[in-house]
C-alpha positions as CSV (number, residue, x, y, z in Angstrom):
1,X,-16.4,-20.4,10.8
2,X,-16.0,-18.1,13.8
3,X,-12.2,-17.3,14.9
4,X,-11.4,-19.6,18.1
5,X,-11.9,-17.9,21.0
6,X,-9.2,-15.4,21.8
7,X,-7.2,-15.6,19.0
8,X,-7.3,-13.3,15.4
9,X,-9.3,-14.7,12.6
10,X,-8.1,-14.7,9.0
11,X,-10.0,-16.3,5.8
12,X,-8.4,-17.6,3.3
13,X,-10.0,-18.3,0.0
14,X,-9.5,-19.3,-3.8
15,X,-11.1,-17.2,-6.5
16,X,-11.0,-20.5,-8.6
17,X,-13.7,-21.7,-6.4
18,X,-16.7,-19.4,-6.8
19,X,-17.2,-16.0,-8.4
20,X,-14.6,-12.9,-7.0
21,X,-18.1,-11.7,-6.1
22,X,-19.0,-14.6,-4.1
23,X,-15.7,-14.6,-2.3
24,X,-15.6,-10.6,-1.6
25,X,-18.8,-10.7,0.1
26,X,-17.6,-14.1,2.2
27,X,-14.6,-12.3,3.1
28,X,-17.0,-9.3,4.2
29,X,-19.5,-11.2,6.1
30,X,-16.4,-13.1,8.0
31,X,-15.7,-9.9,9.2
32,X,-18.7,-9.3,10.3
33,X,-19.1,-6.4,7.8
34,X,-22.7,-4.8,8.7
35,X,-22.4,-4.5,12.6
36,X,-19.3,-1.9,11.7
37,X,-21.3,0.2,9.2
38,X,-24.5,2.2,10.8
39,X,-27.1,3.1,8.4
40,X,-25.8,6.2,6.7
41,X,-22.1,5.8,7.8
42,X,-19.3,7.8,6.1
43,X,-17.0,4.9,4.7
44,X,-13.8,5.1,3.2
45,X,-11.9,2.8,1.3
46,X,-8.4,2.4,0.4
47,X,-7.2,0.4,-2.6
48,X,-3.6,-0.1,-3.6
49,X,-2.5,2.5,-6.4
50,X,0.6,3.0,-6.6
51,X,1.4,2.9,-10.0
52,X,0.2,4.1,-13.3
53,X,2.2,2.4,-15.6
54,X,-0.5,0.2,-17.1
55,X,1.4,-2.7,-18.1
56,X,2.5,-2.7,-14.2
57,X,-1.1,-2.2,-12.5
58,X,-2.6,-6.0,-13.1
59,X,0.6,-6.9,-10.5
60,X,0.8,-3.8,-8.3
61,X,-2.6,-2.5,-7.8
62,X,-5.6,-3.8,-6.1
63,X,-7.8,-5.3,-8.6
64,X,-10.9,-2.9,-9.6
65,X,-13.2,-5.5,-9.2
66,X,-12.4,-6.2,-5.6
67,X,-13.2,-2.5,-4.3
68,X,-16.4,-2.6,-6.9
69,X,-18.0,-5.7,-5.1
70,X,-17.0,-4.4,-1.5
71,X,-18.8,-0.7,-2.6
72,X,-21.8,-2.6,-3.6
73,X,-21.8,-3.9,-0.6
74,X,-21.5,-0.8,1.4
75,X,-24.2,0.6,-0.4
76,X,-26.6,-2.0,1.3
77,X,-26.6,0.2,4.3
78,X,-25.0,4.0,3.2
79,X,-25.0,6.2,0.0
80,X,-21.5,7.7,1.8
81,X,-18.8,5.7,0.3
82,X,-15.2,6.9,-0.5
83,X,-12.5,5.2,-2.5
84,X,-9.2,7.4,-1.8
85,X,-5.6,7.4,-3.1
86,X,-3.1,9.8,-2.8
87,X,-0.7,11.7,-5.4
88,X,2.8,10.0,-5.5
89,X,6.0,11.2,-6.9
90,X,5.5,10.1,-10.9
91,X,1.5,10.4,-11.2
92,X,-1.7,11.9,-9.5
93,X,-4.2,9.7,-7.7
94,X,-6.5,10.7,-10.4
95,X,-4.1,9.4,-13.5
96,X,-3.8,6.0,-10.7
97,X,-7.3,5.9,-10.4
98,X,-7.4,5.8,-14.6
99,X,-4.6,3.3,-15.2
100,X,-6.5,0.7,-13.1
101,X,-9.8,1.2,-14.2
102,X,-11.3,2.9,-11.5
103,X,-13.3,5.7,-12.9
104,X,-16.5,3.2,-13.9
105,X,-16.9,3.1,-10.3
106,X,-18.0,6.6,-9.9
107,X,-20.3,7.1,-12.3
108,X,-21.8,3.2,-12.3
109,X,-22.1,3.1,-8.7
110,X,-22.4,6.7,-7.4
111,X,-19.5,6.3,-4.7
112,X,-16.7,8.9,-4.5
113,X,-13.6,8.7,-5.7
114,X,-11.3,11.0,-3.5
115,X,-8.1,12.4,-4.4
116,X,-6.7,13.3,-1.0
117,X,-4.0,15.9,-1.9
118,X,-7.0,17.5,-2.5
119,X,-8.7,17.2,0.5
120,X,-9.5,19.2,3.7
121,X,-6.0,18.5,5.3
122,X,-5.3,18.8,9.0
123,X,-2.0,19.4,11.3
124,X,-1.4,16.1,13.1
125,X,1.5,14.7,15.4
126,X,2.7,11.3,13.6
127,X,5.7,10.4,16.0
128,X,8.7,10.8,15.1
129,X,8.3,12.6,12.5
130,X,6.4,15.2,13.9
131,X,3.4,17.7,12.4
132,X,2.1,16.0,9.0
133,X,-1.0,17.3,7.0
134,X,-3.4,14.6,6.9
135,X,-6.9,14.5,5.4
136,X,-9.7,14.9,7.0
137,X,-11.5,12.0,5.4
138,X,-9.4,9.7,7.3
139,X,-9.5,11.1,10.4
140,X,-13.5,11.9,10.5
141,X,-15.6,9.1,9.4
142,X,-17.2,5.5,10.7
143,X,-15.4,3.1,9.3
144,X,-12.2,2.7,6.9
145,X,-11.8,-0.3,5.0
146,X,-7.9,-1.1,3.5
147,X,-7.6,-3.4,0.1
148,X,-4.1,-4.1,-0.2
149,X,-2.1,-6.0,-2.9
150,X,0.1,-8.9,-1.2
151,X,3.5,-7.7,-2.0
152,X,7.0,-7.9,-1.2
153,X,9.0,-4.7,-0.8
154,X,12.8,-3.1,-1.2
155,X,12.4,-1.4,2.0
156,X,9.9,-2.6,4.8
157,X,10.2,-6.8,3.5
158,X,6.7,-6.6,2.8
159,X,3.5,-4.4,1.7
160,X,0.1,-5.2,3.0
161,X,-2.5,-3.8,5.1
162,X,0.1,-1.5,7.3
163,X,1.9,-0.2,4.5
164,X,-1.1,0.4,2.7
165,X,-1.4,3.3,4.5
166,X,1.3,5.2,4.0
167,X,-0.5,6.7,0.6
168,X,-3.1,8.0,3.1
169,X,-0.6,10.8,3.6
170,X,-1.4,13.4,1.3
171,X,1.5,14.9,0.3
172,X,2.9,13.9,-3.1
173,X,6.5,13.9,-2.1
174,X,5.9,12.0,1.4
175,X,9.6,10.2,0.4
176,X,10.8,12.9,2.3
177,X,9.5,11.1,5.3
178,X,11.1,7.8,4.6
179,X,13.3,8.2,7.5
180,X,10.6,7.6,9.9
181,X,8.6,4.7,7.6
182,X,8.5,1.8,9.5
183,X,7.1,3.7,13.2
184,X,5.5,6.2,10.7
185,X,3.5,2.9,9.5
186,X,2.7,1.9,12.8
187,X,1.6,5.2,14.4
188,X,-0.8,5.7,11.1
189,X,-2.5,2.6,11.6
190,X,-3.2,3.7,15.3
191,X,-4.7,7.0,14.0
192,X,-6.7,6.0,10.7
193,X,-7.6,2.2,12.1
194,X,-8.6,0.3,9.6
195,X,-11.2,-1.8,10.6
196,X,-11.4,-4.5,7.7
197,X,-8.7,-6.0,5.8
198,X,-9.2,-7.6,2.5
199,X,-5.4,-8.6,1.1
200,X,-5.4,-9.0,-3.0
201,X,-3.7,-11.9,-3.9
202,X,-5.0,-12.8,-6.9
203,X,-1.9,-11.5,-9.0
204,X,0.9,-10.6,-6.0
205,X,4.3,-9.8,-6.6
206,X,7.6,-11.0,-5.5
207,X,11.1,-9.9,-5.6
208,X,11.8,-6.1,-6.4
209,X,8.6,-4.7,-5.0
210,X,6.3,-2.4,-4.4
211,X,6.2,-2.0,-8.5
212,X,9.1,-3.7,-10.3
213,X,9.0,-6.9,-9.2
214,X,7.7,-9.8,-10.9
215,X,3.7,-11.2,-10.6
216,X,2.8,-14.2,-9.0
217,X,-0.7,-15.8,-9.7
218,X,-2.1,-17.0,-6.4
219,X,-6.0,-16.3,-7.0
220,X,-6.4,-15.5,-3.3
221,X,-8.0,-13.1,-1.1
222,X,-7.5,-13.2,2.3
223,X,-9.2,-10.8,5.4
224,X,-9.7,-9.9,8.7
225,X,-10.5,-7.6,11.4
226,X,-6.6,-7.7,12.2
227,X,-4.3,-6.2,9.6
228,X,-1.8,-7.4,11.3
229,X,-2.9,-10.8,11.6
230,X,-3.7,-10.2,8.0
231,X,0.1,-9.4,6.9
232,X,1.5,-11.6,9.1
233,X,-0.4,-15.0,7.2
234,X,-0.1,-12.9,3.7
235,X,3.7,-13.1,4.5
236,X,4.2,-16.9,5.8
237,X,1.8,-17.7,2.9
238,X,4.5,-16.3,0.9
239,X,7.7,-18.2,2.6
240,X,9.0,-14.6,4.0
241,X,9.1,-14.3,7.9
242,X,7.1,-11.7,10.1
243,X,10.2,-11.5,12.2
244,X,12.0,-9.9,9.6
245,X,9.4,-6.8,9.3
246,X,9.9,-3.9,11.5
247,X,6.9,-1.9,10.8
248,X,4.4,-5.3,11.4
249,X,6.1,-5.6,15.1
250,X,6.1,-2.0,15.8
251,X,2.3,-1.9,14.6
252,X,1.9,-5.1,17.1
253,X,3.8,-3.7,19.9
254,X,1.0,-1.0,19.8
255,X,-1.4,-3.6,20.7
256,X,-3.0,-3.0,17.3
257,X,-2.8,-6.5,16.6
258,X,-0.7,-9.8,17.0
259,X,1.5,-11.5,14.1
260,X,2.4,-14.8,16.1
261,X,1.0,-18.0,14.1
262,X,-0.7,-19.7,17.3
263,X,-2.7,-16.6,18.4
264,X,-4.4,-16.3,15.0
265,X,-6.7,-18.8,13.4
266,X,-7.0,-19.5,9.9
267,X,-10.1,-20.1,7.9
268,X,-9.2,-21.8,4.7
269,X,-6.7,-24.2,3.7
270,X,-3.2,-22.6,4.5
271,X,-1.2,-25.5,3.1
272,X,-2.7,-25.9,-0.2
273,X,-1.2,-21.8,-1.4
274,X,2.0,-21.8,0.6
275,X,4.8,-20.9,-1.5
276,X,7.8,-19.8,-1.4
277,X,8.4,-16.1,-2.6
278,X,11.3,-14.2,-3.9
279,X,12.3,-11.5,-1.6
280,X,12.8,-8.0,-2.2
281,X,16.7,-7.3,-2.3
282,X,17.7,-3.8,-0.3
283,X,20.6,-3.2,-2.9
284,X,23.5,-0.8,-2.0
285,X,21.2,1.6,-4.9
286,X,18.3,1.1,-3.3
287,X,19.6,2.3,0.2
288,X,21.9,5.3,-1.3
289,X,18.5,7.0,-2.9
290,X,16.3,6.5,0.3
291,X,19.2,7.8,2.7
292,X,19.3,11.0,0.0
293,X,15.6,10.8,0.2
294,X,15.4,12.5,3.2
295,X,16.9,15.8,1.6
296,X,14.7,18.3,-0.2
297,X,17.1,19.2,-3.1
298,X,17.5,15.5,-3.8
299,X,14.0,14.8,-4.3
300,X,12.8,17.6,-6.3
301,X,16.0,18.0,-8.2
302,X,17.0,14.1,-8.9
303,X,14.1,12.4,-8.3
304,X,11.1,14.6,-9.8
305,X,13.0,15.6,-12.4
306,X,12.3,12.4,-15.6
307,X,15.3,14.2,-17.6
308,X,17.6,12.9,-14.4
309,X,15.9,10.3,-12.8
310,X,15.0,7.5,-15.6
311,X,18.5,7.8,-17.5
312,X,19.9,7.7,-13.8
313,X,17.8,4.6,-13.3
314,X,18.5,3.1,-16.8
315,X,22.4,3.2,-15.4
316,X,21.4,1.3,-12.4
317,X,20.0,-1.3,-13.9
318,X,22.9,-1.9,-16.2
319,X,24.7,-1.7,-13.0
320,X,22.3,-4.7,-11.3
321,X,23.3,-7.0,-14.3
322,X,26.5,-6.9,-14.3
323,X,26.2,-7.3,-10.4
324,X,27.9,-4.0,-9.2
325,X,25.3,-2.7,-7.1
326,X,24.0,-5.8,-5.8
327,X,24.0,-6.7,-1.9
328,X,23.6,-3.6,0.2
């Protein structure tokens, strides 16, 4: 079904009713997947990896099978296909890439998978936060597809196509930037534009997201052409409130997108999945480490360090429990 006229449109569809392939190419060809890739086209896609803890990847990073059928679909028009992740603090894009099962890919299908700490890296202005190296992969090719995990999250509410991109910047400590996330988030999307959304919502999670919260089995997918229109239903789908996330109405405000419920249609039954989520709590912890995140010393000499951070974060926890930390 065509969007109505003048208004974003988002599918919505049940893995429990046809094959994950079946539904990955639906969600492609609603979004009208082949008029945006020209034969030969450099395409770059970016899954969800932000973890590679393997008993936490099933509920924090975008399911291997999802990026798989979307490359074999590429490949129907272009040999050029990139799957790209960035370092993080606690692991490499490569170890990320082998938690979640991602290396098959490469060899089985011949696409690319791209570590972009490695890559060409350019100067750019990302207001406010000024010059930031960003790789020329995502600023040079014809189309960039985002495959984010439907999440909640400790600091920006919730994680879906927007935040996705924030592991498009290369460097490994980018928590240094975390005092500019939310109109970091909106200004990226301007630059890299994803194109297509494809939202994983097969295993999400709720409550202390982006990777220690707890799963929650919706066997969805849901896309579109508007990642904001994408977050926006990912979110009400979950009981939280666009409202209530900054970097969604900031990316809006950009005219990148709407998040208002009557100026986006929905194809697929929206009542049948809508739950009710537990929200990400912004405890007074929480909120200490990412106002100390924006210092250097901090990060490489607390957080970087495992001999400090995990018997730091062992304390916290015991700290959670007994309710001492709790309420921010």
């Amino acid at each position: 079904m065509s969007p109505e006229a003048g208004k974003s449109g988002v599918i919505l569809r049940s893995v429990n009713d046809a094959t994950l392939r079946q539904v990955v190419r639906e969600c492609m060809e609603f979004c009208d997947w082949s008029s945006l890739v020209p034969r030969g086209a450099k395409v770059v896609v970016k899954p969800n990896l932000c973890t590679a803890v393997p008993e936490k990847c099933e509920m924090s990073n975008t399911d291997p099978r999802i990026t798989r059928y979307v490359c074999e679909m590429l490949l129907e028009r272009t040999e050029q296909v990139y799957v790209v992740e960035s370092d993080g603090l606690r692991q490499t894009a490569l170890e990320a890439f082998d938690a979640s099962g991602y290396r098959p890919l490469e060899k089985e299908l011949g696409i690319k998978l791209v570590r972009m700490t490695d890559n060409d890296l350019v100067d750019y202005n990302v207001p406010p936060a000024g010059k930031v190296k960003l790789p020329r992969l995502m600023l040079e090719n014809d189309l960039f597809i985002t495959l984010p995990v439907l999440k909640t999250h400790a600091l920006t509410y919730f994680t879906g196509s927007i935040k996705n991109q924030w592991g498009c910047v290369p460097q490994y400590d980018r928590i240094l930037l975390h005092q500019y996330l939310n109109p970091m988030l909106a200004e990226l999307h301007a630059i890299f534009k994803p194109r297509i959304s494809i939202m994983d919502a097969i295993i999400a999670m709720e409550g202390r997201g982006p990777a220690n919260g707890k799963p929650r089995r919706m066997d969805l997918l849901l896309a579109g052409r508007d990642g904001v229109a994408v977050d926006a239903t990912g979110m009400r789908l979950a009981g939280l409130d666009p409202v209530r996330c900054e970097h969604l109405l900031l990316t809006a405000a950009k005219g990148l997108g709407t998040w208002k419920a009557e100026e986006i249609a929905i194809d697929g039954d929206f009542a049948a999945h809508a739950t009710q989520f537990e929200p990400a709590i912004l405890d007074k912890a929480i909120a200490a480490m990412d106002y100390m995140s924006r210092y250097r010393w901090f990060v490489k000499y607390m957080l970087e360090k495992d001999f400090v951070f995990y018997p730091f974060r062992a304390a916290v926890q015991v700290l959670r429990k007994i309710g001492v930390v709790e309420g921010g």
